[in-house]
C-alpha positions in Angstrom: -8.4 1.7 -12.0 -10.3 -1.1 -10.6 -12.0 -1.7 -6.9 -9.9 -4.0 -4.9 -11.8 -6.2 -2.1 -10.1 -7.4 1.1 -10.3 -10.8 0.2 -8.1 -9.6 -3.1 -5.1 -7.5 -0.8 -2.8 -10.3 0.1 -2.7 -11.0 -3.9 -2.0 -7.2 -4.7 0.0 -6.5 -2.0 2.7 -9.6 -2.9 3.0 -8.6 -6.2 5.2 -5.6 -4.5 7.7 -8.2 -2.7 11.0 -8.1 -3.7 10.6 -4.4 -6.0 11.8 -0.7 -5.4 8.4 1.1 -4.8 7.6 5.1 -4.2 4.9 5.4 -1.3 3.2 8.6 -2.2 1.6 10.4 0.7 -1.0 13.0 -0.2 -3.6 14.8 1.9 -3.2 16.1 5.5 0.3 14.5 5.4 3.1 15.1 1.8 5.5 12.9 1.4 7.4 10.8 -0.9 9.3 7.4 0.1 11.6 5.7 -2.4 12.5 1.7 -0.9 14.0 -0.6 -2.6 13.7 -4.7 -2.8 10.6 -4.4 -0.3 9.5 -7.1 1.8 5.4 -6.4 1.3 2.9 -8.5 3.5 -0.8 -8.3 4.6 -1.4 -10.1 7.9 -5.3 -10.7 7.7 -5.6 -11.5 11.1 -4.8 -7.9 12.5 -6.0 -5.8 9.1 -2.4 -4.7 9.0 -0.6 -4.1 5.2 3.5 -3.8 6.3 6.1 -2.4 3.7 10.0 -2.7 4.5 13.3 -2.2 3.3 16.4 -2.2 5.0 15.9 1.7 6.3 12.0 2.1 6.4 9.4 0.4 7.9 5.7 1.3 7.1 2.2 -0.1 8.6 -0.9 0.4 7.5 -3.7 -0.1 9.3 -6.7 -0.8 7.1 -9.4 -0.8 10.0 -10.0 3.0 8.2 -9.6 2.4 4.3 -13.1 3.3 2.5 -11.4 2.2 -0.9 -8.5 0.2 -2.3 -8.0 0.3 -5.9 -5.6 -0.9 -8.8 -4.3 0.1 -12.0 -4.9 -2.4 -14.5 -1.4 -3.4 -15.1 -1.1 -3.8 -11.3 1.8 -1.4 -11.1 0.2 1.4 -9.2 -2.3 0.3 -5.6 -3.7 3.3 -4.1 -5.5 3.5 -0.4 -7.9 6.0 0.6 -8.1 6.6 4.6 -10.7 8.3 6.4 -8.4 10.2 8.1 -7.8 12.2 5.5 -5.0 10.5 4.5 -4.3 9.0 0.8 -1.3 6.7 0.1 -0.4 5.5 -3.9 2.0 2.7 -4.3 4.0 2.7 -7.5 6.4 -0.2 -8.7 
């Protein structure tokens, strides 16, 4: 896995437009989310990463990320929160 940098998200975060994703949830809150042909953006403006399909609609804020990371084939983005809170984006 490899460190991802703000500067990098909006590049990472595209790569998820237009693909079925699973938004693992892990730590004080478990859940699993299956979307399909997700419209992924990262306003830099407000610090805000949005995924959405035609039944779900998910915000992030990342005003409380400590780490962002990658797998090196880009098909797996994990967040860490420091609300105890730990999200891993799969393609």
């Amino acid at each position: 896995m490899k460190r991802v940098k703000e500067k990098e998200l909006q590049r990472y975060i595209q790569k998820f437009n237009s693909k079925n994703i699973i938004l693992n949830l892990g730590g004080v809150i478990n859940a699993k989310i299956q979307m399909e042909k997700v419209k992924s953006n990262y306003n830099i403006r407000n610090g805000i990463i949005s995924f959405s399909d035609i039944k779900s609609n998910i915000k992030i804020d990342t005003s409380t990320v400590y780490k962002m990371q990658v797998s090196e084939n880009g098909t797996i983005f994990e967040i860490y929160l420091d609300n105890g809170l730990d999200l891993r984006i799969e393609k």
